[in-house]
C-alpha positions, 0 to 999 in steps of 0.5 A: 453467448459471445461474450462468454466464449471470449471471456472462456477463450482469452483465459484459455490463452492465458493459461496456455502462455502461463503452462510453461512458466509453471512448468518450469519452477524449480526449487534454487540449490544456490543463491545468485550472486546479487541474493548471496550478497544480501545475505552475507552482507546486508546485515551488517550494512542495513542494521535491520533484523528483518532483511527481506523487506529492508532490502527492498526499501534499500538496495532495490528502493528505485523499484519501491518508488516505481511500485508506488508511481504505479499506485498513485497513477492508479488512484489518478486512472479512479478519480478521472475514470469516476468523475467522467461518470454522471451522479445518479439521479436519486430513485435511479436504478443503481443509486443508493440515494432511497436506500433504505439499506446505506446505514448499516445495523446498530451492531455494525456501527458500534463495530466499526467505531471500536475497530477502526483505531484499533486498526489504525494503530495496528497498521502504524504498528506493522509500517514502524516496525517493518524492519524488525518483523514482517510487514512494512509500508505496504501492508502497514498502508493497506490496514488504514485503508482497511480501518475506513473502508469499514466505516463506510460500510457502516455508514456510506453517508459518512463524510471524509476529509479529502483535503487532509488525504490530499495533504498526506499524500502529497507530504509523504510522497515528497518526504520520501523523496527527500529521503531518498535525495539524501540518502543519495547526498550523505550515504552511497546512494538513492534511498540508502538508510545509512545516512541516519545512526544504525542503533542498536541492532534489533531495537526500534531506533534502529537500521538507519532511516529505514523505519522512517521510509516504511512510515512514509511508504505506509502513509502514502498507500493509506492516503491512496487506497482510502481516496480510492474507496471514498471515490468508488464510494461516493460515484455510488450515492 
């Protein structure tokens, strides 16, 4: 009981600190001076037909490498936080070791083997192309980790290459890095795109390096998520 007042307590007060922010939003009449920058301007110098997110893989690229700072220190916070826990022992309670249930149906699996590249090629479709329609390396990143999530439900006892996910994630982090150096040494910043030939506007080869940060973004959170789930997963068995 209390614990249930305050759980009820803790959201009242976060509803009472948020009240006067929602209170308070207005629809802009006119863009700040950095958003009408952008807009006047960020064509012309990015190349990228989808401007919101080029921007932010761009001229705001430090705060893209805090956010996924933020996520790989997450995955960290899972592994330590899962490996401190002791294995269940099987017949346990909790434990999914005498769980009849652990393989899914025959449909599920079939489902799931003929999903998962689909997925897989939809989400390398959605970071490659982010400079061109919505998406990028986040959402890209998330469908992988989607795509293999839904083979362990299928199959929990499915093993996965933790060597290779470690391998991805420490090349793409480090290659994104590079860029960004680069773009720093040849261009006129960290991550600026334009160190690489801006193509024709509206094709794939386009917007400088931009696609090559959203494959690096997207493989990186792909390798992440899926660490994340395969460590909850296998804390589980």
């Amino acid at each position: 009981m209390i614990k249930r007042f305050i759980i009820v307590l803790a959201l009242a007060a976060i509803a009472v600190g948020l009240y006067p922010l929602a209170w308070g939003i207005q629809d802009a009449e006119i863009l700040t001076e950095v958003a009408n920058e952008y807009v006047e301007n960020g064509a012309d110098d990015l190349g990228a037909a989808n401007l919101v997110t080029s921007v932010v893989v761009s001229y705001r690229g430090l705060d893209t490498l805090g956010e996924i700072t933020v996520l790989f220190a997450a995955t960290a916070g899972v592994t330590m936080l899962f490996a401190a826990r002791k294995p269940k022992k099987s017949g346990q309670k909790g434990s999914l070791a005498d769980d009849s249930r652990r393989t899914g149906s025959e449909l599920l699996q079939t489902g799931a083997d003929f999903l998962f590249p689909i997925l897989w090629m939809f989400g390398m479709y959605i970071f490659v192309h982010g400079h061109l329609t919505p998406g990028g390396g986040f959402q890209g990143g998330v469908v992988l980790a989607s795509a293999v999530l839904l083979l362990l439900f299928a199959d929990s006892d499915r093993k996965m290459g933790h060597t290779l996910l470690q391998i991805a994630e420490a090349l793409s982090g480090a290659a994104y890095v590079a860029v960004g150096l680069l773009g720093l040494w040849f261009a006129a910043g960290f991550l600026d795109p334009r160190f690489l030939a801006a193509g024709e506007f509206g094709q794939l080869f386009s917007a400088g390096a931009i696609p090559v940060i959203y494959a690096l973004i997207g493989i990186k959170v792909g390798a992440e998520l899926t660490g994340i789930v395969d460590t909850m997963r296998r804390s589980a068995l």
